[in-house]
N, C-alpha and C positions, 0 to 999 in steps of 0.2 A: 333385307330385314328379316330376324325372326321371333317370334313370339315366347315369351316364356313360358317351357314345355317340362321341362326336366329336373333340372335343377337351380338356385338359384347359391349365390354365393355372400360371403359375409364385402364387407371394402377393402378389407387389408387383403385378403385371397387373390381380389380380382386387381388389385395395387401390380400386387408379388405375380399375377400371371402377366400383366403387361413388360414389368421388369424381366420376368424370366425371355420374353419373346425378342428385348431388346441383348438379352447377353449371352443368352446361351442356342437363340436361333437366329441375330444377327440382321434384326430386323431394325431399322434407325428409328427412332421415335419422333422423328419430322415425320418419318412415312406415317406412321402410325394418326397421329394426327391429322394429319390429312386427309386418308381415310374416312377418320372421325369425321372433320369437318363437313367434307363431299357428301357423305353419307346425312348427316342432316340438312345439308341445303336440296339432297333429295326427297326428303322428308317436308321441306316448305312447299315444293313444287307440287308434290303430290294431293296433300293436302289444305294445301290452298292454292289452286292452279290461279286465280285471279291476282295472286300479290302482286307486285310489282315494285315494293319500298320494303325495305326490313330495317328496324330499328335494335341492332348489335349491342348490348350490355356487354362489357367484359371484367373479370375483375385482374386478379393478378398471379395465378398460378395455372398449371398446364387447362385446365376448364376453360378457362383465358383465352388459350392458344388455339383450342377447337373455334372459340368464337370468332377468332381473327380468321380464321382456316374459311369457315363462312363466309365475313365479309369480303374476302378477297374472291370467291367462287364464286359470289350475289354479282360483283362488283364485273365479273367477268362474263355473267350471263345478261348483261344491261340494266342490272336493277340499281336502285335510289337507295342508297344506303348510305345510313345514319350510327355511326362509333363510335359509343359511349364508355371510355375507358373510365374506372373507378378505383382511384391510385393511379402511383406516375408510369408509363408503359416504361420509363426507362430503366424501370429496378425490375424489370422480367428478367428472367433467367434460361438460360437453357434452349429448349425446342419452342415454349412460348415465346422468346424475347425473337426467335426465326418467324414465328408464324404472325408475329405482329408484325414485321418488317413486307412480308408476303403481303399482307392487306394494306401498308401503307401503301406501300409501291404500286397499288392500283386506286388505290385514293387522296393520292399525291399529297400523301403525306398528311393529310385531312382527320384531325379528331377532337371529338365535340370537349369543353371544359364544363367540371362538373361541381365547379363552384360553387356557382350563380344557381344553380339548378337547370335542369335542361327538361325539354317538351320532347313527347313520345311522337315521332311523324311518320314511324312506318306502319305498314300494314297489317305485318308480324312482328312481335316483339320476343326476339330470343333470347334467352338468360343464358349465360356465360361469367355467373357469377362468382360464384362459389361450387367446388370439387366436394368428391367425398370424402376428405381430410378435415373438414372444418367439422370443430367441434367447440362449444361453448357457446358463452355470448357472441349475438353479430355486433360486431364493432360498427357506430353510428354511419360514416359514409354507405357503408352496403344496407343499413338497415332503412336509410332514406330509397337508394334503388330500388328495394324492393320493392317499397310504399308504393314508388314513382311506377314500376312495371305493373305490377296487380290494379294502380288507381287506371292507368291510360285505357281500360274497357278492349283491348286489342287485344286479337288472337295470339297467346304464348307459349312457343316451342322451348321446353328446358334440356338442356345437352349435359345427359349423364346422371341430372337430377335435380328436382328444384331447388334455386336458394333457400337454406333455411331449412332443411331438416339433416336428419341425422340417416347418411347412410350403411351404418353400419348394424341401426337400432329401430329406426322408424318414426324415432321420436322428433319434437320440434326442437328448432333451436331458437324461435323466437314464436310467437303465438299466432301468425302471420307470413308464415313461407310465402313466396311465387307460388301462386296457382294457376299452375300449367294445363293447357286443353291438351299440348304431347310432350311425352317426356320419351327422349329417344337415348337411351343408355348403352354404352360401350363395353365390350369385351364378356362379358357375364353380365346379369340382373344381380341386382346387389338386395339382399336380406328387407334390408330398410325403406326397400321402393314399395315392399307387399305386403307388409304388418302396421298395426298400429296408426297413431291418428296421422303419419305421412300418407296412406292413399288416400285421403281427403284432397291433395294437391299436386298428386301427380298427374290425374290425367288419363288418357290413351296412353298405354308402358309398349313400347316396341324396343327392339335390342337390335343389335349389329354388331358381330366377333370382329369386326375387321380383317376378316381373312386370315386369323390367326390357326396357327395347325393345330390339329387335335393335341396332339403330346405337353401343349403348353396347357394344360389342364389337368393339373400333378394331383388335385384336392379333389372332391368328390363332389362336396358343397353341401349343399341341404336340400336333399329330395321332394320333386313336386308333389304332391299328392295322386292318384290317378284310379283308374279302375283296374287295376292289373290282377286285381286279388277276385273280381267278378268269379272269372273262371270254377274257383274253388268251392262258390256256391252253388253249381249245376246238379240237378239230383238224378240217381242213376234213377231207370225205369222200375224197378222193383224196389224204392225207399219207402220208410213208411215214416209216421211222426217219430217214435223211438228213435231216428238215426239222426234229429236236428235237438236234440238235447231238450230239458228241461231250465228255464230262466224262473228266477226267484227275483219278485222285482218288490219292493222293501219300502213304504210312503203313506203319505195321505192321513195328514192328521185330520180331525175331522170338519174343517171347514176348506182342506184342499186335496180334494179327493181327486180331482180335474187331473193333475199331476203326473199322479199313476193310471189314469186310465189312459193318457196320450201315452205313457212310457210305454205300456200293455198294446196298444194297439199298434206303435210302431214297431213291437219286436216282434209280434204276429204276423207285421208284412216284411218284415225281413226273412223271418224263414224259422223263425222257432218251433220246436216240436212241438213243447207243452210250455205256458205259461202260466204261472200262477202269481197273485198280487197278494202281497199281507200288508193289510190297512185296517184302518178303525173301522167299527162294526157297523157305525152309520154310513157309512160310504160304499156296505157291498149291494146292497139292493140298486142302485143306481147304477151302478160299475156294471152289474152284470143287464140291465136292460140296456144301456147305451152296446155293449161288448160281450155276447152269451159266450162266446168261441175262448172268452179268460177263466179260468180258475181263480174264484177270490174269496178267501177267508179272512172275516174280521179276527181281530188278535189284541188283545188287551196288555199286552206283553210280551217277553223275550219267551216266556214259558213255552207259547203257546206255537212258537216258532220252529222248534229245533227240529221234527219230521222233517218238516217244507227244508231247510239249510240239508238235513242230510242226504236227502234226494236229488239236489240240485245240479244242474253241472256247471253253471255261476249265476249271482247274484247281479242284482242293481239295485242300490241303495241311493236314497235321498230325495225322489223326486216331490214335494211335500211334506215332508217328515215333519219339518219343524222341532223347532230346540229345546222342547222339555224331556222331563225324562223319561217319557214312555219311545221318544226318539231315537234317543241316548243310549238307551236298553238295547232296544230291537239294533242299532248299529253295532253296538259292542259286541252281542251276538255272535252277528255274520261276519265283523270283522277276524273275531276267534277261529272262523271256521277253516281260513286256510284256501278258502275256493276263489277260481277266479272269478272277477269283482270289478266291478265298476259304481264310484264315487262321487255325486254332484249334489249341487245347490245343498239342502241344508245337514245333508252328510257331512259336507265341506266345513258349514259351520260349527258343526259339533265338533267336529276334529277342532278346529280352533280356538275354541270355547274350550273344550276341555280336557287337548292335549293327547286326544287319542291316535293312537301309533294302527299305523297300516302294514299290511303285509308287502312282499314284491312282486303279488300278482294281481294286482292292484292298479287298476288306471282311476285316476281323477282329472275330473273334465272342468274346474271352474272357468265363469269367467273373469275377470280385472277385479270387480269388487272381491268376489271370492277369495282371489287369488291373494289381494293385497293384504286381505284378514289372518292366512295364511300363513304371509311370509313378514307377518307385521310392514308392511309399507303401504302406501295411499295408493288409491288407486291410479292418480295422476304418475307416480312412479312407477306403477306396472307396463301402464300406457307408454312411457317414454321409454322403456328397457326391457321390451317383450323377449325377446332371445334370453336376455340375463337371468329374467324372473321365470321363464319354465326352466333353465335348467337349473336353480336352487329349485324352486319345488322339487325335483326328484330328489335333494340331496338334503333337507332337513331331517326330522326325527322318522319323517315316513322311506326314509333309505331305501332304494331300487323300485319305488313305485312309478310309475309312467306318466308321465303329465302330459294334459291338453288345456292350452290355454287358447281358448273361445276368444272372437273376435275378429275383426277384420284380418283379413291373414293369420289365423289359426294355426297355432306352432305345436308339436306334439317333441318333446323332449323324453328322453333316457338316461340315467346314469350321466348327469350331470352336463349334457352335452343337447341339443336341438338338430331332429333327426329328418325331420319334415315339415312342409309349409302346405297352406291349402290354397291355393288359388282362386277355385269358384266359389261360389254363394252372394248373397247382396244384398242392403240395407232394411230390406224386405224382411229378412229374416229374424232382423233384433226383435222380435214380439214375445209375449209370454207365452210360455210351453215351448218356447221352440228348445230349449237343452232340456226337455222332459225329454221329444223326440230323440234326441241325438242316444241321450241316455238309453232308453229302450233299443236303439239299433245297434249300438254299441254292445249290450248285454246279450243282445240274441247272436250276434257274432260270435262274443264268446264262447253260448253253452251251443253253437255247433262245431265249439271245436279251435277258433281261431285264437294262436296267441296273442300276446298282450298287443304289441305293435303291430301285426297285421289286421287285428281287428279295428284298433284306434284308427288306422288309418282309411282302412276302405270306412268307415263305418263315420269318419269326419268327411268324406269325398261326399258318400250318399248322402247323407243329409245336405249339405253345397248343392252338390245338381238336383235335389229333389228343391229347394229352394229357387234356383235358376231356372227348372220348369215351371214349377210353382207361380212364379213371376210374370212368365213366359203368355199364362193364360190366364190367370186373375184379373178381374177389373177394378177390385179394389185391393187394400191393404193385404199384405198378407196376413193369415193367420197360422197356427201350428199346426190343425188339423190338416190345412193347404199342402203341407209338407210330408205329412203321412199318406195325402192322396197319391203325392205324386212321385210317392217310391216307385225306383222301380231297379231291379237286380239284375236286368241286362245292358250290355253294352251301348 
């Protein structure tokens, strides 16, 4: 088994890479199967060494045929197994219509009817329901399964992916998938296992290539996120503040001045030369006792801006700005200015309220609601279509700007395509100020220098593991200062 490290891929990718291993490297797709199979009845053992009954769900397509791959291996290592076919096994096709013949023929020919309804009596209940081809509505027979798997209170292993969501999106396909305690996926990790409201049910995610050869991996996929860019922030022995740039960070209207000082003090532990905050004039006596080490000029308007923008080496705008027009102004500003730029919370709103055009050096970091505001849809449809909806954000009126869309599985999109996924962070993290954070580390990346995409990206990683340390030591809630504490820029 191995963890998902690198990259991950869309379902039709990882479809075409099993297809490519059976035509052009001659590999039979019974093997392959089987494999599969063996491979998660390794997966019961291990993780539940007391089983001794497993109760097999299967439905009707290759997902099917791994599950019969099971019952026939359970049925061969002495366990009690229970074959809940859903549809008739004899409209199987292909390498499932073999792999169910494989499990009869050690279950003499034994399988439960699913009429009447049937009782859960293994110890594990494995899903072998549905593949990652289903899309739509679940049609009633499987939508009762599922009921019937999720109500029985048993440990549930899902093979390739739980019933019920969308593997190529994340999204649900009924409001109620199989939730799985392991979800053990074949050939590649699919898109949809790690965004969106699907990790709610998948589980412990482990993979297994099946011993397929490197060369059948013709795609790239969609890059894990990692620390690979660390290195770039090492400072030689003679640097001085001059050599980590100047951040210009843009908020705080006057009753959310919190905002910008979490943004201000994240970019400070990131590594900024110089920072400075333009906020409302009530907000700098408190900014500067919580945080003396910030430069902070109150500012009544765009007027009073334009030194601070021309000195800059980038900005970060939004974090409390708020939508009136003293907001409005100071973004329009900096958006003029040409510098690179980072774009969140009520930044975001302003642009969508009213229609203001970004440059292409330009990241915006919303999250779902944001986003949805954005791209005129509900947030429930960003939720469902996380891949689709970061890459239109880069391709509306804000043309070649770089998206990060926040959330479980954090996707950072380009020129219309999805370039990377985040894998750590954790539910710990949805608190207020935590995208002040992000924002602030995101900006100091910037003005030392990183472009648009390597800084999104280390700068989405840091914030993840500073949140998973975070976690790590807290005894209660987290909060966003928690996240600032627990930057850190090595390895």
């Amino acid at each position: 088994m191995r963890q998902p490290t690198r990259n991950v891929f869309t379902a039709s990718e990882v479809r075409a890479f099993d297809q490519r291993a059976i035509e052009q490297f001659s590999i039979p797709g019974i093997r392959l199967m089987h494999r599969a199979g063996r491979a998660a009845f390794d997966v019961i053992r291990s993780h539940w060494p007391h089983a001794r009954a497993l109760s097999i769900i299967c439905g009707s397509g290759n997902n099917a045929g791994d599950g019969y791959v099971v019952a026939g291996c359970a049925k061969d290592a002495g366990f009690d197994v229970q074959l809940v076919p859903v549809g008739d096994p004899r409209r199987l096709a292909g390498e499932a219509s073999e792999a169910c013949r494989f499990a009869q023929a050690r279950l003499s020919g034994r399988l439960e009817q699913t009429v009447d309804g049937w009782d859960v009596r293994g110890d594990v209940v494995v899903d072998a329901l549905l593949g990652t081809g289903a899309r739509g509505a679940i049609r009633a027979p499987y939508q009762a399964a599922i009921d019937q798997i999720n109500a029985a209170g048993k440990p549930i292993l899902a093979l390739d992916l739980p019933s019920g969501i969308d593997a190529e999106t994340g999204g649900l396909l009924t409001p109620q998938p199989v939730r799985a305690d392991v979800t053990v996926t074949f050939v590649g990790v699919k898109l949809g296992l790690v965004t969106g409201d699907a990790v709610d049910f998948v589980g412990e995610l482990l993979t297994d290539d099946l011993d397929l050869p490197e060369a059948v991996y013709d795609t790239p996929g969609v890059r894990v996120m990692d620390g690979a860019g660390l290195a770039k922030l090492a400072r030689r022995p003679g640097a001085h503040k001059g050599d980590f740039g100047r951040l210009l960070i843009v908020g705080g209207e006057s009753d959310m001045g919190g905002a910008v000082l979490l943004a201000g003090e994240a970019a400070l532990r990131t590594g900024a030369g110089l920072v400075t905050v333009a906020t409302r004039g009530v907000n700098r006596a408190a900014i500067l006792a919580r945080r003396p080490e910030l430069m902070v000029r109150g500012v009544a308007g765009p007027e009073d801006i334009a030194d601070l923008v021309g000195r800059a080496s980038a900005i970060a705008v939004g974090p409390g700005l708020g939508r009136s027009d003293w907001g409005a102004g100071l973004l329009g500003t900096v958006a003029d200015a040409g510098k690179p730029m980072v774009v969140d919370a009520d930044g975001l709103n302003i642009v969508a309220d009213r229609g203001l055009g970004l440059s292409s050096s330009t990241i915006i970091t919303p999250h779902p609601g944001e986003a949805g505001r954005l791209l005129g849809e509900t947030t429930s449809w960003i939720q469902s279509n996380r891949p689709e909806a970061a890459a239109r954000l880069t391709k509306r009126t804000m043309a070649g700007v770089l998206a990060v869309l926040k959330g479980a599985g954090s996707l950072i999109a380009r020129q219309g395509a999805v370039e990377s996924v985040c894998l750590a962070g954790n539910p710990g993290m949805a608190t207020a100020g935590s995208g002040d954070v992000l924002t602030g580390i995101i900006g100091a990346l910037l003005a030392r220098g990183m472009g648009s995409l390597a800084a999104a990206e280390l700068g989405v990683w840091l914030h993840a593991r500073a949140g998973d340390d975070a976690r790590a030591t807290c005894r209660g809630s987290l909060i966003a200062g928690d996240l600032i504490g627990a930057l850190r820029l090595t390895a």
